[in-house]
TIDO-683188 format. One record per residue (C-alpha): residue number from 0; x, y, z. Coordinates in Angstrom, 1 decimal. Layout:
  resi       u       v       w
   NUM       X       Y       Z
...
//
This chain:
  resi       u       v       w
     0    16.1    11.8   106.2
     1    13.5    10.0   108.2
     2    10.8     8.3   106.2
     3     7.5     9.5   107.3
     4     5.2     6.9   105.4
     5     2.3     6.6   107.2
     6     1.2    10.4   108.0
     7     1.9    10.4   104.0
     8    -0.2     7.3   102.9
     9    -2.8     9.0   105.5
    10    -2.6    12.5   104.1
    11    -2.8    11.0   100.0
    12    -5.6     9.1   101.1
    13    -7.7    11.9   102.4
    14    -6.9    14.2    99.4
    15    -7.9    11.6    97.4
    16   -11.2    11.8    98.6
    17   -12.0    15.1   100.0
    18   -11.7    18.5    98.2
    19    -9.7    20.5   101.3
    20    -7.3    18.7   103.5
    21    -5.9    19.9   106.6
    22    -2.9    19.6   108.9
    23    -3.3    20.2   112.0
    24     0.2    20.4   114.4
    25     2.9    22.4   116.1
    26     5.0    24.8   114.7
    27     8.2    22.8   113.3
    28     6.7    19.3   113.4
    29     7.1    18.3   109.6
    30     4.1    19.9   108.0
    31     5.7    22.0   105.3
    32     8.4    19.5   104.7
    33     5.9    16.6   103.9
    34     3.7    19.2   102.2
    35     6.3    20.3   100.0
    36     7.3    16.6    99.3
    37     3.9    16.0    98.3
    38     3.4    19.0    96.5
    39     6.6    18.3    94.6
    40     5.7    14.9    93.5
    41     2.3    16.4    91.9
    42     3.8    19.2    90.5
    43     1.3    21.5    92.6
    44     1.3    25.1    93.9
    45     2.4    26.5    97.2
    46     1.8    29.6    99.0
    47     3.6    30.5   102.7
    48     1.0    32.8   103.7
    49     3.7    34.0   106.5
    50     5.9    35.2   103.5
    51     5.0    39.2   103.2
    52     5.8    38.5    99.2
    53     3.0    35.7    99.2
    54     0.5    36.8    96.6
    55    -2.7    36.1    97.7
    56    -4.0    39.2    98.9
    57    -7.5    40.6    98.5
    58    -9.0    40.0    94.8
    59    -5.8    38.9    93.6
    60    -6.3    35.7    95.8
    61    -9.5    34.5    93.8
    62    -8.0    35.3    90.2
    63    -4.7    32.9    91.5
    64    -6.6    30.0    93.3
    65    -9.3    30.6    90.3
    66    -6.9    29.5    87.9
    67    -4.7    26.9    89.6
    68    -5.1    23.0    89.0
    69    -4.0    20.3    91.1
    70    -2.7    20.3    94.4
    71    -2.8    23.6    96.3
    72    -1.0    24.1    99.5
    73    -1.5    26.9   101.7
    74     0.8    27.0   104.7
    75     0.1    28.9   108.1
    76    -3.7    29.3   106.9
    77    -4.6    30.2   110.0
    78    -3.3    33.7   109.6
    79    -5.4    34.0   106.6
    80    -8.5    33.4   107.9
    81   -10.3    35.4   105.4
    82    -9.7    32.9   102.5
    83   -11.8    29.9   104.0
    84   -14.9    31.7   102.4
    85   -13.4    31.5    99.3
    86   -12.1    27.8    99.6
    87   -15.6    27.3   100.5
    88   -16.6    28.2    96.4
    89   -14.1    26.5    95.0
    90   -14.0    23.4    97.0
    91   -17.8    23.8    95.7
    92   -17.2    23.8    92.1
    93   -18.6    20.8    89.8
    94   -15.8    19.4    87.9
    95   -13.4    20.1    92.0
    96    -9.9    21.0    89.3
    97    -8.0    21.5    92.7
    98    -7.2    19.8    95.9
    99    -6.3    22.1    98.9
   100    -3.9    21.0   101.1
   101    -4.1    23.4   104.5
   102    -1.4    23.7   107.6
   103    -2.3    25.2   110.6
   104    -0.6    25.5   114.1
   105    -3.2    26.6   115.8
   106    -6.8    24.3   116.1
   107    -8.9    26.3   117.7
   108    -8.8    29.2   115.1
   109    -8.8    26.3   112.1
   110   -11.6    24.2   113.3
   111   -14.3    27.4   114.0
   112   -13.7    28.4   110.6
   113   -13.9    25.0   109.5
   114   -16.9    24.6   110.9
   115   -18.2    27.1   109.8
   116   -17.8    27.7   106.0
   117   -16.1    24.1   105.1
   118   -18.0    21.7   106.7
   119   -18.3    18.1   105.5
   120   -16.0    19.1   102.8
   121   -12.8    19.0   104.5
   122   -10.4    16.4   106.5
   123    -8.3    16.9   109.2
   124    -5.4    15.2   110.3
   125    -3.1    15.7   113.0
   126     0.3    15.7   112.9
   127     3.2    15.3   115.5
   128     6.8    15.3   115.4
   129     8.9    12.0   114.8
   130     7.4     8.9   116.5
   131     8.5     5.4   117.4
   132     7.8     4.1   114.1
   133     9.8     6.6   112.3
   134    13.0     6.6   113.8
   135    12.9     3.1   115.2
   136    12.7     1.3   118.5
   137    16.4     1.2   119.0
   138    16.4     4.8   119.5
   139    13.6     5.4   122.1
   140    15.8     6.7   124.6
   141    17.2     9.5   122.0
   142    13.4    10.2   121.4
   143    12.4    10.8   124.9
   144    15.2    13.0   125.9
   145    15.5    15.1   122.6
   146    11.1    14.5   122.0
   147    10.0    14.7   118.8
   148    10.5    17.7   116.6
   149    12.8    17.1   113.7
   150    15.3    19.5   114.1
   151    15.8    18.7   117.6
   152    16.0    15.0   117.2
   153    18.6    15.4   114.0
   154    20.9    17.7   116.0
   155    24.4    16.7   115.7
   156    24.5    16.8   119.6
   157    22.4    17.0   123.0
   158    23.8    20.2   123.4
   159    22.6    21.7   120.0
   160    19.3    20.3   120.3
   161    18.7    21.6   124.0
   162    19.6    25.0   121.9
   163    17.6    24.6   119.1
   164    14.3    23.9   121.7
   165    15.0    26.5   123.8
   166    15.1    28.7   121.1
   167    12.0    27.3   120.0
   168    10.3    27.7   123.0
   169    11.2    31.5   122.6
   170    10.0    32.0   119.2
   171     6.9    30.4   120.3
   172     6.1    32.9   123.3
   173     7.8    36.4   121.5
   174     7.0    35.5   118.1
   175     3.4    33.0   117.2
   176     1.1    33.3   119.9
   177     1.5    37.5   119.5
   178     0.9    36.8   115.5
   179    -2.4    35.2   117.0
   180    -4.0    38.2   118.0
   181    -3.1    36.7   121.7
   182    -1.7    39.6   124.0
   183     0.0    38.1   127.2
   184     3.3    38.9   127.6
   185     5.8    36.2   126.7
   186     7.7    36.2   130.0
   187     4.4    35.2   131.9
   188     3.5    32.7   129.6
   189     7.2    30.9   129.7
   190     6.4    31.3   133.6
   191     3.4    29.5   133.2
   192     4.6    26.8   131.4
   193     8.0    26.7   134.4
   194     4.9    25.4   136.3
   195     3.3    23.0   134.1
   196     6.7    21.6   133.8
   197     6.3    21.1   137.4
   198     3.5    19.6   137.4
   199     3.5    17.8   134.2
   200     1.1    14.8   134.5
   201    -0.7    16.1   137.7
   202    -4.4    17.1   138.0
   203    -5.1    21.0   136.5
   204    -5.7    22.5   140.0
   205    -7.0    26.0   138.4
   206    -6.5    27.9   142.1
   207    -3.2    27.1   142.9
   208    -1.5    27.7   139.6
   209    -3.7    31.4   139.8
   210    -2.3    32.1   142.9
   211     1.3    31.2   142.5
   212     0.8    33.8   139.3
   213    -1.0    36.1   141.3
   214    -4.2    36.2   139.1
   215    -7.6    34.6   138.9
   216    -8.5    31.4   138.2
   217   -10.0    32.3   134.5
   218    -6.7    33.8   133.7
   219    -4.8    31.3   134.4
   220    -7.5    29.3   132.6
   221    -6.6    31.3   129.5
   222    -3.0    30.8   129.5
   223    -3.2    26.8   129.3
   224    -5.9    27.5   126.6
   225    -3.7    29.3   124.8
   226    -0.2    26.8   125.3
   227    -3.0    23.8   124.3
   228    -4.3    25.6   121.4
   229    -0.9    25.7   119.9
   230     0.3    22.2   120.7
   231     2.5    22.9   123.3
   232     0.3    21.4   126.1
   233    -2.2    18.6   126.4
   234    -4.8    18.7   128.4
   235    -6.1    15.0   128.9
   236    -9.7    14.6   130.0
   237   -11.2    12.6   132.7
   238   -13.6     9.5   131.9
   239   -16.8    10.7   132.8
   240   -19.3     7.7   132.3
   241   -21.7     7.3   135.1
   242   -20.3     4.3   137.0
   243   -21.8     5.3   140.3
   244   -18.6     6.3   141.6
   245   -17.0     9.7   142.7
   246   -14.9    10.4   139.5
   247   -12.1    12.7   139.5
   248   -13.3    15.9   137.1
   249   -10.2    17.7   136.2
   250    -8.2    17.3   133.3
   251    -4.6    16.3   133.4
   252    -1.8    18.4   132.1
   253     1.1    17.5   129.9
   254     3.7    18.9   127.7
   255     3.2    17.2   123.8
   256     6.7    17.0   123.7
   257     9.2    15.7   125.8
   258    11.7    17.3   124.8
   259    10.0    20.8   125.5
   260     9.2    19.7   129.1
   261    13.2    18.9   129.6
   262    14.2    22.4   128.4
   263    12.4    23.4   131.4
   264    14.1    20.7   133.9
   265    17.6    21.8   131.9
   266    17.9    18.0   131.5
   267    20.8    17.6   128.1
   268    21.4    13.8   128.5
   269    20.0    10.6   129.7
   270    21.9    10.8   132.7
   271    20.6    13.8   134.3
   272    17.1    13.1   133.3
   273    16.9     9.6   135.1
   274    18.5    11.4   138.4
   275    15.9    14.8   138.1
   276    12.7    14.1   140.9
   277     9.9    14.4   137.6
   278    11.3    11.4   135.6
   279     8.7     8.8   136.2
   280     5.9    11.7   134.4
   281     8.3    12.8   131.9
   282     8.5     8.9   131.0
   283     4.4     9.0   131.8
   284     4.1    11.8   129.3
   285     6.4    10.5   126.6
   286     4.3     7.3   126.5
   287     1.4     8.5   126.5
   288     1.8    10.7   123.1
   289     3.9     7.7   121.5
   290     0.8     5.8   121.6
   291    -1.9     8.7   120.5
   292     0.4     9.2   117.8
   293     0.9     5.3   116.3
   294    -2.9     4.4   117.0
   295    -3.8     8.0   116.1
   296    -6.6     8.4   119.0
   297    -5.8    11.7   120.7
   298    -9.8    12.4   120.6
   299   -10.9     9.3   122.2
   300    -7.9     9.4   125.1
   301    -8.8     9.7   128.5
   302    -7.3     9.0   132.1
   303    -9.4     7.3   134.7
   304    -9.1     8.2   138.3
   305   -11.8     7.6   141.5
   306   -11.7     9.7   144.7
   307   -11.4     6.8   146.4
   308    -8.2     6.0   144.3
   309    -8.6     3.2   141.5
   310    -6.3     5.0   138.7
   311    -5.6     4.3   135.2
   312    -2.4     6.7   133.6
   313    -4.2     6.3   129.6
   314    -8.0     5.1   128.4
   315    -8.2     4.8   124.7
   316   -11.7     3.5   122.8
   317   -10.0     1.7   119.7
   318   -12.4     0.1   116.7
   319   -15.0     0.1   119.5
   320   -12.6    -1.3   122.4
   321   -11.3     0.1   125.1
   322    -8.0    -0.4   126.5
   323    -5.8     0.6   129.0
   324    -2.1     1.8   129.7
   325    -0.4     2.5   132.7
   326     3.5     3.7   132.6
   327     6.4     2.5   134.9
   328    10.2     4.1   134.9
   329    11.1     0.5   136.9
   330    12.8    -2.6   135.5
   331    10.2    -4.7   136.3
   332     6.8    -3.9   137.3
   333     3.8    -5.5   138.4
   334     0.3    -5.2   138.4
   335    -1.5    -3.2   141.3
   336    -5.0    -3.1   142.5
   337    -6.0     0.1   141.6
   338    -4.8    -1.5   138.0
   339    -7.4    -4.3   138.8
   340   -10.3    -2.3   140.2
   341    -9.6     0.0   136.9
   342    -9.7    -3.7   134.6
   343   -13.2    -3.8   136.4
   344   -14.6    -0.8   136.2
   345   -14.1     0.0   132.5
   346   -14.4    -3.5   131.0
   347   -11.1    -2.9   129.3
   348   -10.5    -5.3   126.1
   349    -6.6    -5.3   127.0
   350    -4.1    -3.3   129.8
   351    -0.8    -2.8   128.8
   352     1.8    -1.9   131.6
   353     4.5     0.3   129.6
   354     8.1     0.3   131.1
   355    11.4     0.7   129.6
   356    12.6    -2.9   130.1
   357    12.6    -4.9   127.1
   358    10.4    -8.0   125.9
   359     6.5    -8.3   126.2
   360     5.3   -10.7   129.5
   361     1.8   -11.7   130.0
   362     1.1   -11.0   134.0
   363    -2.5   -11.7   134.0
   364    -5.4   -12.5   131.6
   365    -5.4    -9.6   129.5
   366    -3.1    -7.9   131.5
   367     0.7    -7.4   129.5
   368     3.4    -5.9   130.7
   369     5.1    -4.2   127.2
   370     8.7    -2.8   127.0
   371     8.6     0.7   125.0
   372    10.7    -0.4   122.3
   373     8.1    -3.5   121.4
   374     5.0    -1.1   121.9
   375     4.6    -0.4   118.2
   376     4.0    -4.1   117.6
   377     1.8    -4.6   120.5
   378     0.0    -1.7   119.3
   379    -0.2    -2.9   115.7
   380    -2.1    -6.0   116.9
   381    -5.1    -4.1   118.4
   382    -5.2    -1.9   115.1
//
């Protein structure tokens, strides 16, 4: 069992002090298992609101939740969207006798609602699958090949986890995004993301994925909507701050998970994933949500990029810093120019250059080059 301390110190913290609690992450990432750890430990209630046999249905779910003390978990709440009115009164009540733990798989749908009834009262934190500081350095290679998600990581062999994604990646198309309200068929969507994986990293080009689907540029606007709303894709935004330069204005697109973007290249082992064309933006993308996960900025992540060229693969603002990343799959790189215009433009506080080497080198001032496996202690030095 992988020990998953910090998303837990981070979720008792926040119960601690607000009355509703939510999880926000991908289907199978370790919501309900840490919830139901949790839960356990407090001796609290919890409600699958996916199981037909779950209880709370119409006036029956105020006289349950009425009554109930303690922790409260409700899992998959955002098929219930009814019930936020109601966790609205009784995160409201004076003497707050419960604590409600949500988890959701699907933001856009959670954080309207939020908005809208919970307000101020609740916290949100997101939640990958296994990270660098979880299964330890050693096994960063494992990590990027297999990605993230529990069950694929733990799977006895390469072969059983490339099953257990693909799978995955079924159930998502056929089975969640339909329980959504969301009506595309699955087979278009699973050819929509055969081009992401294609392009993984690359500028959103919103023409030419519409007319390699033979649709229009909204509808193909949709679908990555829909695969980022469910935490299958990221879409990473471009820096925007006036600098009196052309600025790129597209987002980048990645997969979240590594591992789902090699189900896609058919990639089992190590092996074939170094020799397949996309390696360098798998590495790119596996990087990139190591380090949004351990320093927990996914909403202040951007990539910088010029039209005249200057590029910068990750921008984070940190504790009021900025700083910068840029990804090699080489032995031993070295700095560029477009890495020094980029140190230039955006004042950065720090640029590492990530590669799968090992040790940490200073190249420059402020300018490190950082093996993957000794990012989480660079990383913990900034935090």
């Amino acid at each position: 069992m992988i020990n998953r301390a910090t998303p837990k110190s981070v979720l008792l913290n926040s119960l601690a002090h607000y009355p509703v609690v939510v999880i926000l992450g991908a289907r199978q990432c370790g919501k309900s298992t840490l919830a139901r750890e949790i839960c356990q430990e407090q001796s609290g209630a919890f409600f699958d609101l996916e199981d037909p046999a779950c209880p709370l249905l119409g006036e029956s779910a105020r006289l349950i939740l009425e009554s109930l003390r303690g922790l409260v978990v409700l899992d998959e709440i955002q098929l219930r969207p009814e019930l936020f009115g109601l966790l609205r009164v009784l995160a409201d009540r004076a003497d707050t006798p419960c604590r409600f733990l949500l988890l959701g798989s699907a933001w856009p749908h959670l954080v309207s609602h939020l908005s809208e009834t919970l307000g101020a009262r609740a916290a949100m934190i997101p939640l990958s699958g296994f990270d660098l500081t979880e299964i330890g350095t050693d096994h960063f290679r494992s990590l990027w090949v297999r990605g993230g998600f529990p069950r694929s990581w733990l799977s006895p062999s390469d072969a059983q986890s490339m099953d257990w994604r693909q799978n995955f990646i079924r159930t998502i198309l056929e089975r969640d995004i339909p329980a959504l309200g969301i009506r595309v068929p699955a087979a278009t969507l699973r050819r929509f993301l055969g081009m992401v994986a294609h392009f993984h990293g690359q500028i959103w080009n919103a023409s030419e994925f519409a007319r390699s689907m033979g649709t229009q540029e909204d509808t193909a606007k949709h679908y990555l909507d829909i695969l980022a709303s469910t935490f299958v894709l990221r879409v990473l935004p471009p820096w925007s701050e006036n600098l009196g330069k052309r600025l790129v204005k597209s987002p980048r697109i990645y997969f979240r998970d590594s591992g789902l973007l090699h189900a896609f290249f058919q990639t089992t082992s190590e092996l074939d994933l170094l020799s397949h064309p996309r390696a360098g933006a798998s590495w790119e993308g596996f990087a990139i949500e190591q380090i949004l996960s351990i320093l927990g900025v996914a909403e202040t992540a951007w990539f910088y990029r010029t039209q005249a060229g200057a590029e910068l693969d990750l921008l984070v603002l940190h504790q009021g810093k900025r700083y910068g990343f840029e990804f090699k799959l080489s032995d031993n790189p070295t700095t560029t120019r477009s890495m020094t215009v980029a140190m230039q433009d955006l004042e950065l506080e720090k640029l590492f250059l990530v590669f799968p080497g090992q040790g940490r080198v200073l190249l420059r001032d402020r300018v490190e080059r950082t093996a993957l496996c000794e990012l989480p202690a660079a990383l913990a030095e900034i935090r």
